[in-house]
N, C-alpha and C positions, 0 to 999 in steps of 0.2 A: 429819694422816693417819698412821696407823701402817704401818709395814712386814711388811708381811705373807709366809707362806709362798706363798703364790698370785704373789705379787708379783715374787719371789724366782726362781722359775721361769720364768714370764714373761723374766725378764731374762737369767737363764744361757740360753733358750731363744734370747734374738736375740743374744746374744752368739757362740753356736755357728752360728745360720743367717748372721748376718755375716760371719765370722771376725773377733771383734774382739780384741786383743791383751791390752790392757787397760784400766781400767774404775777411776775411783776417783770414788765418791759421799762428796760430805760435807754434814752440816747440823747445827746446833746441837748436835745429844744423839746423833748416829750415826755411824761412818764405815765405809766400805765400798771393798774394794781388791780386787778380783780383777787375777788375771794368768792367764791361760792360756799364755803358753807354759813358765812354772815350776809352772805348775797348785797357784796362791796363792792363798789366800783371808784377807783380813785384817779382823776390824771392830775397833773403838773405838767406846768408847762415852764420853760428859759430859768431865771431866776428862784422862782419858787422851788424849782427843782435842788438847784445847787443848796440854798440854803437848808435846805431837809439833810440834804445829803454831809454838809458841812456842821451841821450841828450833830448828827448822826455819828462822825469821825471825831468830834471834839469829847462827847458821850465815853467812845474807847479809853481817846487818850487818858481821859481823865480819869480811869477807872473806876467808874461809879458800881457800887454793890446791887445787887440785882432789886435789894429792898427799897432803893430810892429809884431805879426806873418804873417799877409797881408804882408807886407814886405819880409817875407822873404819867400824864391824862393827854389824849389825844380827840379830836372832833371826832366824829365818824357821823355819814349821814348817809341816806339811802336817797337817792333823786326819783320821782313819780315821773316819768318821761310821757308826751303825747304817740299812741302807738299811730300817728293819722294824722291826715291835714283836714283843719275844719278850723268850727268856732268854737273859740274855751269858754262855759259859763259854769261860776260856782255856785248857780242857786238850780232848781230844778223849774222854776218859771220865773218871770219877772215880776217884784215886789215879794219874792216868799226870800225863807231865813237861805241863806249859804247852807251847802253840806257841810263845811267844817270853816274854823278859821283861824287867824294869825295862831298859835302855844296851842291850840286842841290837840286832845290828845285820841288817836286813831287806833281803829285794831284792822287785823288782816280783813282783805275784800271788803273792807267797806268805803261804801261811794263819797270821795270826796271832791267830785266834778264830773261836766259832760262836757262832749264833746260832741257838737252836731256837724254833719257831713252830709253833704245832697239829703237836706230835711232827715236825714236820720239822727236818731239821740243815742249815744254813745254812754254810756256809763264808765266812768275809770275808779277804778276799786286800787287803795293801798295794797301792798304788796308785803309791806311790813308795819308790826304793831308800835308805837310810838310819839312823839310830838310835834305837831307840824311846827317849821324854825320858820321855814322862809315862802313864800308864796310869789314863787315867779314871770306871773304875766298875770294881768288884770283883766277883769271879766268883759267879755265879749271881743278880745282882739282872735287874731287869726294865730295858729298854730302851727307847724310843720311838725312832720314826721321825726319822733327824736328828740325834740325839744323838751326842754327840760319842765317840768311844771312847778312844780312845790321839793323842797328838800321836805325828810323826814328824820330826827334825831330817834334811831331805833331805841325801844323800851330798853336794851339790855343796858344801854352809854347809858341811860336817866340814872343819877344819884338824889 
């Protein structure tokens, strides 16, 4: 059975009519890690998965003290997704400054792109306070629904 967008909704839907905290699916070729109260979403996919999991089992064996897993540091990133299909532009007209860029650092709702749809302009506001890592699609390509826009390194990970 494949994992579907349908499916996907469904599951954030009883996750929010529950309150459930959070949520980690795994199976052979996928994994799935929501957190809501860091408002995380993490998958893995084939191999990325295994070696998580085999470094995870090696961690036990070894019996490392809990003062050296505090130590150690994990990514974590929050993804600005397009809620809409249209065109992604990071400036607010052509020749003005970007709303933000590559290492800026962002606070909640504020505008760091539009999205125009049948001549409407769209505003996408951060979701979470932090540093923008990665910016992924370039200004004025097309968007679908979902897609991913900019990772954001949440303020709490920033050392």
């Amino acid at each position: 059975m494949k994992f579907q967008i349908k499916d996907l909704k469904k599951l954030l839907y009883s996750i929010k009519k529950y309150n459930i905290n959070e949520i980690n699916i795994q199976s052979n070729r996928f994994g799935l890690t929501i957190n809501t109260l860091h408002n995380v979403i993490k998958t893995k996919q084939n191999n990325i998965s295994r070696k998580i999991i085999d470094n995870h089992q090696n961690i036990h064996d070894q019996n490392i003290n809990s003062q050296n897993l505090k130590n150690h540091t994990s990514e974590t990133y929050f993804t600005i997704i397009s809620p809409m299909v249209g065109t992604f532009y990071r400036s607010p007209a052509p020749n003005e400054q970007p709303f933000i860029k590559l290492y800026d650092f962002v606070k909640k709702n504020q505008v760091v792109c539009i999205i125009e749809a049948m001549k409407f302009i769209n505003e996408i506001e951060s979701e979470v306070e932090g540093e923008i890592v990665e910016i992924l699609v370039q200004d004025g390509d097309i968007v679908d629904c979902g897609q991913a826009l900019m990772k954001v390194k949440p303020i709490d990970t920033i050392k």
